[in-house]
C-alpha positions as CSV (number, residue, x, y, z in Angstrom):
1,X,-39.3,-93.6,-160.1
2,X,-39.2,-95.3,-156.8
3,X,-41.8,-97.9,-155.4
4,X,-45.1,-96.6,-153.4
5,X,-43.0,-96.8,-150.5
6,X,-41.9,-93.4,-150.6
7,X,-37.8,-93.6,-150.8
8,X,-36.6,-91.0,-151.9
9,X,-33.8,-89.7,-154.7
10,X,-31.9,-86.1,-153.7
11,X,-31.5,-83.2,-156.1
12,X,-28.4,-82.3,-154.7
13,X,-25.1,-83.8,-153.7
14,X,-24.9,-84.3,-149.9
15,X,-22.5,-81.5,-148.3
16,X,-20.2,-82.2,-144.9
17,X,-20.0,-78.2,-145.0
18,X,-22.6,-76.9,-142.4
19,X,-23.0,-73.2,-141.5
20,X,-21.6,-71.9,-138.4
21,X,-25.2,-71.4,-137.2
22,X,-25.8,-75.5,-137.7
23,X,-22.7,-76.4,-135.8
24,X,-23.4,-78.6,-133.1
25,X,-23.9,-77.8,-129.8
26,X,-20.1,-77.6,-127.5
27,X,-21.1,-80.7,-125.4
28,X,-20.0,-84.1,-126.8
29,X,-22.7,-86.3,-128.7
30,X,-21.4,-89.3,-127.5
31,X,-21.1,-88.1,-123.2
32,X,-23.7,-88.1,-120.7
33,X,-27.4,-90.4,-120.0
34,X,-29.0,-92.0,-122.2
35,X,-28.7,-92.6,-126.3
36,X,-29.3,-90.6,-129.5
37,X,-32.1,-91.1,-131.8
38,X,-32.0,-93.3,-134.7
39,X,-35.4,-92.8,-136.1
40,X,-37.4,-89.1,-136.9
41,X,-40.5,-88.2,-137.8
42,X,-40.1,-85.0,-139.6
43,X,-43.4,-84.0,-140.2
44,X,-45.3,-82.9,-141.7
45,X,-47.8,-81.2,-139.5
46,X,-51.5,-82.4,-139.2
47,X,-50.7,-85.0,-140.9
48,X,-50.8,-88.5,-138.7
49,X,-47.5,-88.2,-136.7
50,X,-49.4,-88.1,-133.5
51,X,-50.9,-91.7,-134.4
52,X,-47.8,-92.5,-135.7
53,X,-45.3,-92.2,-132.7
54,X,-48.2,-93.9,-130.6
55,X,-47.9,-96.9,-133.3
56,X,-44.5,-96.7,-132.7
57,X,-44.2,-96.9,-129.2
58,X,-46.3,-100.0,-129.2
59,X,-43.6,-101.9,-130.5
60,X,-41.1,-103.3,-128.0
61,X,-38.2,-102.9,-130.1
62,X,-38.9,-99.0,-130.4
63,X,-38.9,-96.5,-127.2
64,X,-40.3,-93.1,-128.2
65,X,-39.7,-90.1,-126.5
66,X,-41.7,-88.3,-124.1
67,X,-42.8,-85.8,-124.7
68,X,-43.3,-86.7,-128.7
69,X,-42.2,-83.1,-129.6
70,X,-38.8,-82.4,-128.6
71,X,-38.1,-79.9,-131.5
72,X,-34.3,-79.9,-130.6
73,X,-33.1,-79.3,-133.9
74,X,-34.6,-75.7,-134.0
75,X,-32.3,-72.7,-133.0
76,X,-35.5,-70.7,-131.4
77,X,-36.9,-74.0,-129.4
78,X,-34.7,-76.5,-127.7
79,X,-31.1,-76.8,-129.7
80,X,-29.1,-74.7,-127.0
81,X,-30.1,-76.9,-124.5
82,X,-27.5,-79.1,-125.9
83,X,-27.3,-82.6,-126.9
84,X,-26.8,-83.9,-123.6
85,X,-30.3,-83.1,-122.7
86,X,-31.6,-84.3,-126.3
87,X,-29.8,-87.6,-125.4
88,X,-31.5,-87.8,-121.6
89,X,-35.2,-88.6,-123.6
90,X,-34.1,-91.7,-125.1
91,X,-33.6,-95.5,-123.9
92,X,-30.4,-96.6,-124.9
93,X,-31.5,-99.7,-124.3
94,X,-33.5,-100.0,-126.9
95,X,-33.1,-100.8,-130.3
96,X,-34.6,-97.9,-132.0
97,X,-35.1,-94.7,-130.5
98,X,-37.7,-92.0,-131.9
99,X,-38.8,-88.6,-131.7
100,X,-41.9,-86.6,-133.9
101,X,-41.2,-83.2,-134.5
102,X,-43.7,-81.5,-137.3
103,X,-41.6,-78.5,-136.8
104,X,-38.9,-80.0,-138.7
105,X,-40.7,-79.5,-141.7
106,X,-41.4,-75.7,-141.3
107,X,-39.0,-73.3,-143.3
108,X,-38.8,-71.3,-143.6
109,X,-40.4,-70.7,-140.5
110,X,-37.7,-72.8,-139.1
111,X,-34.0,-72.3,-140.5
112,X,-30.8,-74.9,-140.8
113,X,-33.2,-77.6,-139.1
114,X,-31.7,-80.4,-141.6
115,X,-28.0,-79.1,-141.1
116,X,-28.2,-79.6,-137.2
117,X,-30.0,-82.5,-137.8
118,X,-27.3,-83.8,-140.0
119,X,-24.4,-82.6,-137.6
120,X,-25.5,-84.5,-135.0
121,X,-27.6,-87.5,-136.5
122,X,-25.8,-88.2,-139.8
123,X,-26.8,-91.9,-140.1
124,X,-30.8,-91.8,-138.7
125,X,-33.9,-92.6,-140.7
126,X,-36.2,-90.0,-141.4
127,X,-40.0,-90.8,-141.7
128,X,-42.2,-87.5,-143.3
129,X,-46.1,-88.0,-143.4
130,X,-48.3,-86.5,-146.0
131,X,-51.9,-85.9,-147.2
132,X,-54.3,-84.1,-149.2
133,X,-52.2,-80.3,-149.4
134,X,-55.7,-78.5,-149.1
135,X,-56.8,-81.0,-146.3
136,X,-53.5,-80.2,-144.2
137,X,-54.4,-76.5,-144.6
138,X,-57.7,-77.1,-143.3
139,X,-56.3,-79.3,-140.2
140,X,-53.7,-76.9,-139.4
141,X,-56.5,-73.6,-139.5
142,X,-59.0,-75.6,-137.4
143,X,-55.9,-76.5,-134.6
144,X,-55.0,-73.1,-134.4
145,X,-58.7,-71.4,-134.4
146,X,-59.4,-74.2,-131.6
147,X,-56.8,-72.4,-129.6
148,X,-58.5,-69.0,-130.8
149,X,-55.1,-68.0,-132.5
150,X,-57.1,-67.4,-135.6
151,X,-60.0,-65.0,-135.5
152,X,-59.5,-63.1,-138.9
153,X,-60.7,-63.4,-143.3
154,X,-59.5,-66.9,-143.9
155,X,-57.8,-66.0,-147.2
156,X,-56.1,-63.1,-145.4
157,X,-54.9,-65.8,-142.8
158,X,-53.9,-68.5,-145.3
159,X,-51.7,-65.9,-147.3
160,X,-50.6,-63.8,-144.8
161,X,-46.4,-64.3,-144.6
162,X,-46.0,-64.8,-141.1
163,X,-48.1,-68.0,-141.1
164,X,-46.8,-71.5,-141.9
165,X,-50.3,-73.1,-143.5
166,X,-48.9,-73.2,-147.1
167,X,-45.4,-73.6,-146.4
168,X,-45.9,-77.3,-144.8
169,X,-48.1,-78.2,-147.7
170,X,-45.2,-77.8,-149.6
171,X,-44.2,-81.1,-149.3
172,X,-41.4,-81.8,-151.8
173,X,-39.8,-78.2,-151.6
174,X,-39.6,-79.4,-147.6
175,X,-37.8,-82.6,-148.4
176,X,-35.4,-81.2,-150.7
177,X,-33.6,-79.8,-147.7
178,X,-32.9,-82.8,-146.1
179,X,-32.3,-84.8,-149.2
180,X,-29.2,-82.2,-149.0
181,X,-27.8,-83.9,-146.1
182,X,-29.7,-87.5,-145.9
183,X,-29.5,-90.4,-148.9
184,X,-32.2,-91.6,-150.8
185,X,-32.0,-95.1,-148.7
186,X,-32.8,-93.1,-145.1
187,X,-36.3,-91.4,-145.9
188,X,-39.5,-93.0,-146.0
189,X,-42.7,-90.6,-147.6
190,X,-45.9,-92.0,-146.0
191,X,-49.5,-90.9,-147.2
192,X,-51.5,-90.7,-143.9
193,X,-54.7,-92.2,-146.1
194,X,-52.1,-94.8,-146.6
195,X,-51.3,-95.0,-142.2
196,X,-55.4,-95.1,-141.7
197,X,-57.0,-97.5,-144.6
198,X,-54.0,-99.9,-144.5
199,X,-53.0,-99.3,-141.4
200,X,-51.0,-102.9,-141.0
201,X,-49.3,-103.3,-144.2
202,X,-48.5,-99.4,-144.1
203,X,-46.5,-100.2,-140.5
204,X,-45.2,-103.2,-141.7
205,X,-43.2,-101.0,-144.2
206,X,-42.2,-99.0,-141.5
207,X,-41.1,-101.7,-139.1
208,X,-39.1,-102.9,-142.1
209,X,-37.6,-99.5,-142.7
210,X,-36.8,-98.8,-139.0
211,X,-35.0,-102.0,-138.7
212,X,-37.1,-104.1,-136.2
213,X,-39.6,-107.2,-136.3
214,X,-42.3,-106.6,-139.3
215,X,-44.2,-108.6,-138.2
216,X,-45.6,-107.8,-134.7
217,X,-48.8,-106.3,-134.4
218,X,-50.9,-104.8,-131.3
219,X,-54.6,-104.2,-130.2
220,X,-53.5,-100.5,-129.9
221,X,-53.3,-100.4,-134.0
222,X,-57.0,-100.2,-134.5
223,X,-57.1,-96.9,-132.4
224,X,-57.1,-93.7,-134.7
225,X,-56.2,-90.3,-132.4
226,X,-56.5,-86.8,-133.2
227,X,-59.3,-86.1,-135.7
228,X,-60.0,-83.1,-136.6
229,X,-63.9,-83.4,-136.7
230,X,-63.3,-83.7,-132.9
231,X,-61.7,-80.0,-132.5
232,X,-63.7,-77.8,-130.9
233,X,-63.3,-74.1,-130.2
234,X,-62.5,-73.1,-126.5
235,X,-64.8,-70.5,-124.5
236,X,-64.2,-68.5,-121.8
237,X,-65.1,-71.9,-119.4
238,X,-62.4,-73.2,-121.4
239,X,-59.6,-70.8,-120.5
240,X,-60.0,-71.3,-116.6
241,X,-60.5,-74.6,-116.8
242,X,-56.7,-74.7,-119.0
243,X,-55.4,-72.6,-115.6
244,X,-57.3,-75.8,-113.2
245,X,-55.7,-78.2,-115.4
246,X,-51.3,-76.3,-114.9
247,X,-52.8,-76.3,-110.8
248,X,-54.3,-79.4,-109.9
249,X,-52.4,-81.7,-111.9
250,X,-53.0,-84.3,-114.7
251,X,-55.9,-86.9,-113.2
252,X,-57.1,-84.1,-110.7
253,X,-57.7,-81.6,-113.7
254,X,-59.2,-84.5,-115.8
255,X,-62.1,-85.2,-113.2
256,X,-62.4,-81.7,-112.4
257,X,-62.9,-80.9,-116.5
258,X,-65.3,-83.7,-117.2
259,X,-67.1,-82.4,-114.0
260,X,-67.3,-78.7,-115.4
261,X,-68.4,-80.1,-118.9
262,X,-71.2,-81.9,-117.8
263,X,-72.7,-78.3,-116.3
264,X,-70.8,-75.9,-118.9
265,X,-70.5,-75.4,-123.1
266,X,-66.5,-75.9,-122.6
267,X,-66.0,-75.7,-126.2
268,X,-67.9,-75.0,-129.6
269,X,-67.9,-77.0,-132.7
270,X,-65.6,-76.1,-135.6
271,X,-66.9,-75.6,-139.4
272,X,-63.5,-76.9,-141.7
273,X,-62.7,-73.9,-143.8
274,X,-63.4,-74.4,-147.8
275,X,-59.5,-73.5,-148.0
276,X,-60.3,-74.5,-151.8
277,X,-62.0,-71.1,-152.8
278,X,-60.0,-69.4,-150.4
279,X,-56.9,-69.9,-152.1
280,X,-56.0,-67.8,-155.5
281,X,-55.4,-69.9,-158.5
282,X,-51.7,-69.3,-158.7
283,X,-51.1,-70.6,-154.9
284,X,-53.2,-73.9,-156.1
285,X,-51.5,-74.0,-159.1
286,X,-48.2,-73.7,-157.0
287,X,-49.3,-76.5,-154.4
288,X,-50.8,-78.8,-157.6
289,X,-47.1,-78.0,-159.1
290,X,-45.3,-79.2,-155.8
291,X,-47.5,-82.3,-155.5
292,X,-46.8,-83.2,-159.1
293,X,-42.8,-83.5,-158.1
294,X,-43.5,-85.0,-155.4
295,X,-45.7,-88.1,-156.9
296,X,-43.0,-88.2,-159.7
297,X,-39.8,-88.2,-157.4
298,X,-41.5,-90.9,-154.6
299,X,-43.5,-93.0,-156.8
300,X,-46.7,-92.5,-154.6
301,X,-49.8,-92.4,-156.1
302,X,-51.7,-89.1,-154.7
303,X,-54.4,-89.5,-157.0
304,X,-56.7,-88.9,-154.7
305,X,-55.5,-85.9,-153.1
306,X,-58.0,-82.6,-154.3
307,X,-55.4,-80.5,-155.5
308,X,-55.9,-82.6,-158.6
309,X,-59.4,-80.7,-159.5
310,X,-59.9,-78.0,-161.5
């Protein structure tokens, strides 16, 4: 069992093999601007990569990319833009270079992420983010009814196959597919509980992982972003003013918005889901089952997490 700091141990033997679909892209890695990537966040989704990255690009031996979400490795996003243009979002200046793409972590949604990955990043860190499965769910339902992309039966959504809310929870069936590719000594499993009650031993531990100065520390570490108590469903004054904010630009839309909300409802609060009883018992029983390796192959502690009730 490894320590509470997450590194992980592989089922599987690493392959050099990739699929012809994985193969990288024709233009050299190694030509054009700027630098590769040595650090990833993989994921998972709703889970604290957000604050993450912005921890991250707080410390001056780390340059993040912009914007966070480059999702290069996926076939249906930005891969055929080539690695050329993956390259041009990174300093090469800079000691470490990082990217946070939840996507990564989305199959099968997402195919041969960690083959492509591998192809063209064989030696970077991976960093994957976890929490409380049912408390993911729950994120990840109120993000997308915020956006009114949910409006049906919750257990209907949940369960239908075309949705990726139990997939991501999935957590060490996720991993598995990178531990394919990646060695125990390059992934670090973080519990965001862990990222936002211990906030500055938890990034010392990923300062030491990522290679650079443990010890610095910022103002900017006591800010926590993106919580989902916060979310709040958009209304029709909502839509136009999303249209204002693509014509008028960035600090032009932001004064016109907080303009428009001082005279309009631009949004309604969100109830979080009891994803609990919406859930059979065999799909708890499944995510309680994928937790349980999890814990065992990481050494975290999890106790706390829900799925644990019966």
């Amino acid at each position: 069992m490894e320590s509470s700091a997450g590194t992980m141990s592989p089922d599987a033997t690493p392959t050099s093999a990739l699929p012809d679909a994985a193969a990288a892209p024709t233009d050299s890695a190694r030509s054009g601007p700027g630098a590769l990537p040595n650090l990833i966040v993989i994921g998972a989704q709703k889970c604290g990569t957000s604050g993450l990255h912005y921890y991250l690009s707080l410390h001056p031996e780390i340059s993040v990319s912009r914007p966070k979400e480059l999702n290069f490795f996926i076939a249906e996003r930005n891969w055929p833009r080539g690695v050329d243009w993956y390259r041009s979002h990174f300093d090469p200046n800079a000691k470490v270079r990082s990217e946070a793409s939840p996507n990564y972590t989305a199959y099968p949604q997402h195919l041969e992420v960690p083959e492509r990955m591998h192809s063209v990043l064989p030696d970077a860190k991976l960093l994957y983010m976890v929490r409380d499965p049912l408390d993911r769910i729950a994120a990840h339902w109120v993000h997308n009814y915020a956006k009114r992309r949910e409006k049906g039966d919750l257990r209907s959504t949940l369960m239908h196959p075309n949705t990726s809310y139990l997939a991501r929870s999935h957590y060490y069936a996720q991993l598995q597919r990178f531990l394919r590719f990646y060695s125990r000594e390059q992934v670090l499993v973080i519990e965001q509980e862990e990222l936002r009650n211990q906030r500055n031993e938890t990034l010392r531990r990923v300062f030491e992982f990522a290679g650079v100065d443990p010890d610095f520390s910022d103002p900017g570490f006591a800010t926590q972003r993106h919580r989902t108590s916060r979310k709040r469903r958009g209304t029709p004054i909502t839509r136009l003013l999303d249209r204002v904010d693509r014509r008028r630009g960035a600090v032009s839309a932001r004064r016109f918005r907080a303009l428009a909300g001082a005279v309009f409802p631009v949004g309604r609060s969100i109830e979080v889901p009891d994803v609990r009883g919406a859930l059979p018992e065999e799909t708890l029983r499944s995510l309680r089952d994928d937790a349980e390796k999890l814990r065992d192959q990481t050494g975290l502690d999890l106790s706390a997490w829900s799925i644990w009730e019966t």
